[in-house]
C-alpha positions as CSV (number, residue, x, y, z in Angstrom):
1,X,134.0,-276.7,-39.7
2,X,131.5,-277.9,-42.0
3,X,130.9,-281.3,-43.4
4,X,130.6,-281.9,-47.0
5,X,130.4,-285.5,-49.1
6,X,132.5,-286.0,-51.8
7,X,132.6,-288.8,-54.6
8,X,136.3,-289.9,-55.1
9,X,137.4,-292.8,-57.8
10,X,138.7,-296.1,-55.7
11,X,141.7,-295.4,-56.7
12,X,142.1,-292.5,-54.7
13,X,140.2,-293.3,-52.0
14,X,143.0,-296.3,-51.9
15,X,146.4,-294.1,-52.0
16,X,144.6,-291.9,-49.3
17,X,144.3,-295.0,-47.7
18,X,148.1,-296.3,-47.9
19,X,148.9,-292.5,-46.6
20,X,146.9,-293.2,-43.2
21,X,148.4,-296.4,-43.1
22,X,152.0,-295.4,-43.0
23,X,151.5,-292.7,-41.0
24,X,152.2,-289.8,-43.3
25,X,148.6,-288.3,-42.2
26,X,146.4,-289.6,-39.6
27,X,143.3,-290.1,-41.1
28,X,141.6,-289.3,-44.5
29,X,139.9,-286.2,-43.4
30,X,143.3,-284.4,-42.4
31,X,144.9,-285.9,-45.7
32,X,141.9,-284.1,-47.9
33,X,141.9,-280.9,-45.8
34,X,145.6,-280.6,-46.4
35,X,145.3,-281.2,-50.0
36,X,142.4,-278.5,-50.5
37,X,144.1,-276.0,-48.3
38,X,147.4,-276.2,-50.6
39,X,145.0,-275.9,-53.6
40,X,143.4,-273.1,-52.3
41,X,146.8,-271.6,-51.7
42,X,148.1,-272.4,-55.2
43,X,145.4,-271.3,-57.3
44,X,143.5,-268.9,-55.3
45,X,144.9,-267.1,-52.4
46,X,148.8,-266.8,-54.1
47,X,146.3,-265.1,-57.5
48,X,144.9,-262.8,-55.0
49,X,148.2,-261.9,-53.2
50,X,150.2,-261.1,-56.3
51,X,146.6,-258.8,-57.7
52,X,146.7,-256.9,-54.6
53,X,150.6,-256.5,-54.9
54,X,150.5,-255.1,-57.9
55,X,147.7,-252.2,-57.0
């Protein structure tokens, strides 16, 4: 893996926050993997499948 920086407005950085605190991910690097993953799988990857479907 490689590291990046990102900027994020406080009040993200504070729901991440409220998500590692109850457990539902167990830090914040998990919790914005996660999230970039399903975007990459929403609007990227799932374009690409249904393109090289339809050939």
């Amino acid at each position: 893996m490689k590291l990046i920086t990102i900027h994020l407005p406080e009040t993200y950085i504070k729901d991440l926050d409220e998500l590692v605190d109850t457990n539902y991910y167990p830090n914040r690097a998990e919790a914005i993997r996660l999230a970039v993953r399903d975007m990459l799988v929403a609007e990227l990857w799932e374009k690409k499948r249904r393109y090289v479907g339809a050939m």
